[in-house]
GUKOL-674253 format. One record per residue (C-alpha): chain; x, y, z; residue in one letter. Coordinates in nm, 2 decimals, padded with zeros to 4 digits. Example, Ala and Ser with C-alpha at 12.3 -4.5 7.8 and 13.67 -1.06 7.14 Angstrom:
! residues 2
R   unit       px       py       pz   code
R      A    01.23   -00.45    00.78      A
R      A    01.37   -00.11    00.71      S
//
This chain:
! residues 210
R   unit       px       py       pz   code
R      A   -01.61   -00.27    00.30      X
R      A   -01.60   -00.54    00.06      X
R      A   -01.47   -00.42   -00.30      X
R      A   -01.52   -00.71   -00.41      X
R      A   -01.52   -01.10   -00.41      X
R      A   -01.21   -01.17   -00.24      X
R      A   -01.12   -00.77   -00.14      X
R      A   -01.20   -00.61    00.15      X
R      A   -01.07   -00.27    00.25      X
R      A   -01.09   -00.30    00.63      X
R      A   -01.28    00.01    00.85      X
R      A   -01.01    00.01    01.08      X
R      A   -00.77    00.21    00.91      X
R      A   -00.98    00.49    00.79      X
R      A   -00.69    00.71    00.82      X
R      A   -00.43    00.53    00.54      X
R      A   -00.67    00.23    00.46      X
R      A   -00.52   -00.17    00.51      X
R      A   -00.64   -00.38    00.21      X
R      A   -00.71   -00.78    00.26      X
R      A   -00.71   -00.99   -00.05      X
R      A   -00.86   -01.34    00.02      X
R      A   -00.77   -01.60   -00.28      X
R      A   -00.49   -01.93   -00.23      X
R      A   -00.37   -01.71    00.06      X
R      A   -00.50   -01.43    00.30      X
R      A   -00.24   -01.10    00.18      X
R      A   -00.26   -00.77    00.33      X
R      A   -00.18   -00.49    00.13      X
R      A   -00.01   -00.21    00.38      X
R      A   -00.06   -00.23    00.75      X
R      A   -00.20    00.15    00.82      X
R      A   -00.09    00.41    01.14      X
R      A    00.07    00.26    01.42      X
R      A   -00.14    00.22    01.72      X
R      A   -00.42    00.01    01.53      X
R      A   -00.29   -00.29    01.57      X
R      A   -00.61   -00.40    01.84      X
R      A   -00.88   -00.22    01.57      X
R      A   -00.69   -00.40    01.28      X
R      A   -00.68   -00.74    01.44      X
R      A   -01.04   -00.74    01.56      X
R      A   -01.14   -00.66    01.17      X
R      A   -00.96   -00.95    01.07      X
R      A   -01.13   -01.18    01.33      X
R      A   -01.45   -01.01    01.20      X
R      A   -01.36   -01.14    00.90      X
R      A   -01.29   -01.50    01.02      X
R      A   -00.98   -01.43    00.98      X
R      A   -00.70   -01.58    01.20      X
R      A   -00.40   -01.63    00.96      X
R      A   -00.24   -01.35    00.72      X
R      A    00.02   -01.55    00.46      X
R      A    00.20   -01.21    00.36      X
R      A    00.20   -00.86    00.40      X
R      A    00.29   -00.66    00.09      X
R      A    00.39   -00.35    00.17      X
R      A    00.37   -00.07   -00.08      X
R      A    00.58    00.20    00.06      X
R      A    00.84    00.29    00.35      X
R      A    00.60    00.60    00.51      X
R      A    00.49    00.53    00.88      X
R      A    00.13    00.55    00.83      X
R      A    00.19    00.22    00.58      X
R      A    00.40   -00.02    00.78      X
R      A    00.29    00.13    01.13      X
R      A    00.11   -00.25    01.23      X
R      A    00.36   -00.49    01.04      X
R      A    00.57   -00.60    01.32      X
R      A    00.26   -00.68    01.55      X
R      A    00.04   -00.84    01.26      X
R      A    00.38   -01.07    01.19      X
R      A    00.41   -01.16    01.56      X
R      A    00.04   -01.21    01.59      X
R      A    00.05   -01.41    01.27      X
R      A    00.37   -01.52    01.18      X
R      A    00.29   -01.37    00.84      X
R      A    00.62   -01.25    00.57      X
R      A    00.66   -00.92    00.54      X
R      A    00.78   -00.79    00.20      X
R      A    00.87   -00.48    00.06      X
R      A    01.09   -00.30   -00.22      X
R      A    01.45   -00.29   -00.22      X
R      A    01.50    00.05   -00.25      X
R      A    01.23    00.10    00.02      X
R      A    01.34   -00.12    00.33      X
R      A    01.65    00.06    00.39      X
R      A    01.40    00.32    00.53      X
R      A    01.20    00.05    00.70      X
R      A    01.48   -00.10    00.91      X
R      A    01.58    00.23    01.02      X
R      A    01.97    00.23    00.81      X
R      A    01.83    00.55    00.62      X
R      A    01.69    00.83    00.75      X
R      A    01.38    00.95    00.59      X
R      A    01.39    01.29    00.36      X
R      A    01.24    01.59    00.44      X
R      A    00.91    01.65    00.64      X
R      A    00.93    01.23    00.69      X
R      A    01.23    01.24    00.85      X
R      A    01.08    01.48    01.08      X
R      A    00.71    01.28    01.14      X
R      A    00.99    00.94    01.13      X
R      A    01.13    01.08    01.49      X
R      A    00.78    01.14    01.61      X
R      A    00.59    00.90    01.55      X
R      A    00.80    00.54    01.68      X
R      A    00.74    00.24    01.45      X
R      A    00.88   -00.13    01.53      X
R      A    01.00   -00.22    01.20      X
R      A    00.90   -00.59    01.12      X
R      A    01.16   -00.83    01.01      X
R      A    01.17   -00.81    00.66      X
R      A    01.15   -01.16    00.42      X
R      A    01.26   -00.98    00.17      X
R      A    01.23   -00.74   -00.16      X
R      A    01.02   -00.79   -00.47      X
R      A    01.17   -00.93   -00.76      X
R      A    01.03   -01.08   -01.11      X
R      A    01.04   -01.45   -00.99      X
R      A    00.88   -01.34   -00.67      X
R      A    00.50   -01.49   -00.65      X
R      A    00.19   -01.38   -00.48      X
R      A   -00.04   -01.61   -00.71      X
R      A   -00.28   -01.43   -00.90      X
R      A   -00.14   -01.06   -00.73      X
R      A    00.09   -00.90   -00.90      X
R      A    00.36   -00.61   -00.77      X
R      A    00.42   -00.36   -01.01      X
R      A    00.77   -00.10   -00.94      X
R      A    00.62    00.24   -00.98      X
R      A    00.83    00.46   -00.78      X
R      A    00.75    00.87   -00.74      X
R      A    00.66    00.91   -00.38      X
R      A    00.97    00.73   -00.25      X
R      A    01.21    00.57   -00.44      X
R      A    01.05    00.19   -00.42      X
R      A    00.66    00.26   -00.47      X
R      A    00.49   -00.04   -00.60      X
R      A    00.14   -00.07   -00.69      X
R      A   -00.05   -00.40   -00.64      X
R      A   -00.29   -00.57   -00.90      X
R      A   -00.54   -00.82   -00.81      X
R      A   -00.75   -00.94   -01.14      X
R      A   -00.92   -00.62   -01.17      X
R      A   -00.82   -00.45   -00.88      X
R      A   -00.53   -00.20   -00.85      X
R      A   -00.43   -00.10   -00.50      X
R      A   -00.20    00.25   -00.58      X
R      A   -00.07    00.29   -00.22      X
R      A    00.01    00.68   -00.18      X
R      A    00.08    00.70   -00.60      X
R      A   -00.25    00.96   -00.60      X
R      A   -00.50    01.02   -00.35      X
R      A   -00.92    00.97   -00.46      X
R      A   -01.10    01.26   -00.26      X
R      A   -01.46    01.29   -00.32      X
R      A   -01.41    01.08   -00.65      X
R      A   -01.15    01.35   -00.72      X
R      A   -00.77    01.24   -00.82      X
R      A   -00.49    01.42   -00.66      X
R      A   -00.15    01.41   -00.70      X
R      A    00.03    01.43   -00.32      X
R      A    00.21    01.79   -00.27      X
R      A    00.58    01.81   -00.35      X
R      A    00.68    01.78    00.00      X
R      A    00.60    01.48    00.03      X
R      A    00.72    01.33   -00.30      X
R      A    01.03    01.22   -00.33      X
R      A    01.07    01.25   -00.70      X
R      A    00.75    01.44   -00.88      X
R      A    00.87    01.30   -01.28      X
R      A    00.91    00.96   -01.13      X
R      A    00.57    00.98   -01.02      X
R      A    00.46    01.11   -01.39      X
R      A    00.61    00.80   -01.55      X
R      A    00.49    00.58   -01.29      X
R      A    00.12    00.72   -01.40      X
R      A    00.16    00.69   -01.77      X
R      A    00.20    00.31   -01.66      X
R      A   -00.13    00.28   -01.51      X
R      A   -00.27    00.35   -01.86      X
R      A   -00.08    00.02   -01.99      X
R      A   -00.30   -00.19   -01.73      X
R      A   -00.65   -00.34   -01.70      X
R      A   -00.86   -00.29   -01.40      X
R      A   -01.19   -00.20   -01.27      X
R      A   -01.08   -00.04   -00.97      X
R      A   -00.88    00.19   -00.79      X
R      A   -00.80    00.15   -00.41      X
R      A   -00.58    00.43   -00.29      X
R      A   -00.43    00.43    00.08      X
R      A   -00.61    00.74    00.11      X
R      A   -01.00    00.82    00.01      X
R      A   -01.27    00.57   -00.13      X
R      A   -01.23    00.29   -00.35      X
R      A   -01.28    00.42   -00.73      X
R      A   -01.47    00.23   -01.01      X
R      A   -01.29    00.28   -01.33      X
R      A   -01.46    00.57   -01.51      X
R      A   -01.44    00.91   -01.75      X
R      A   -01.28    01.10   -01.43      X
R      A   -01.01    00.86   -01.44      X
R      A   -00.99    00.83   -01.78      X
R      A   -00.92    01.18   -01.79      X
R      A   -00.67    01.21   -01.51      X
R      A   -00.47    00.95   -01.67      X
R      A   -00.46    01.12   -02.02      X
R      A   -00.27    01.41   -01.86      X
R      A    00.00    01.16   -01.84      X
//
């Protein structure tokens, strides 16, 4: 599904969507549930796509960094994430709560990490935004007029949702982290999870709660 010029949100990764960003260099923005590595790759090739530059990875949670490892092998693409985050990624922390319990389930390779965000850290015209709430290192991603919120909310039916408490890792963290979206320009939203969002009254309105 093209968003549009330059983003695609691939159909692959229905499930906790896998965002491709086309501009100086190809980026991927998360890397969806592992096992759709084969589904993700033939998208890409779709695409005529054969390269990925980086992979920006919002979050720690499985169903986000479940194909990094194989799309780095496959592409020899960097793999970056936030420094509180890859502590969880590389497996020295142990998940909280119900994610420690889905983290022993569900097996993920962890890629080999290039390293955290940081201020002087460039991805051309994308910019990584801190905006932590649903684990400690949640960043949101903004392309020109296009802000990818990873797992921040969830866009059901043009409805925004917060994610329940058990799953949030600190619920005023996310609060503040909202009250920032309403400092930035964009179009539109791409969440992880449920359709892509043109900026409109219903977000106008969830944002004012903030």
């Amino acid at each position: 599904m093209t968003i549009t010029e330059g983003v695609t949100m691939l159909q692959s990764s229905a499930g906790s969507h896998v965002f491709l960003v086309q501009a100086d260099e190809n980026v991927l923005i998360d890397t969806g549930n592992p096992g759709e590595f084969d589904a993700i790759w033939a998208d890409l090739r779709s695409l005529g796509v054969d390269s990925i530059d980086h992979i920006l990875l919002t979050h720690h949670d499985v169903d986000h960094i479940g194909n990094a490892r194989r799309l780095q092998e496959q592409t020899g693409a960097r793999v970056w994430a936030s420094r509180e985050d890859i502590p969880y990624i590389i497996g020295e922390k142990p998940r909280p709560g119900i994610k420690r319990i889905i983290q022993g389930i569900v097996r993920v390779e962890p890629p080999r990490m290039s390293g955290s965000y940081s201020e002087d850290l460039q991805f051309g015209e994308i910019q990584v935004i801190p905006a932590p709430g649903h684990t400690p290192g949640h960043v949101i991603v903004l392309y020109r007029h296009v802000l990818f919120i990873g797992d921040l909310f969830a866009i059901k039916h043009g409805t925004l949702r917060l994610f329940p408490s058990y799953l949030t890792w600190n619920a005023q963290a996310v609060f503040q982290s909202l009250a920032l979206l309403k400092t930035l320009k964009f179009d539109w939203l791409c969440p992880a999870h449920g359709q892509p969002l043109q900026r409109n009254n219903a977000v106008e309105r969830f944002l004012g709660q903030y």
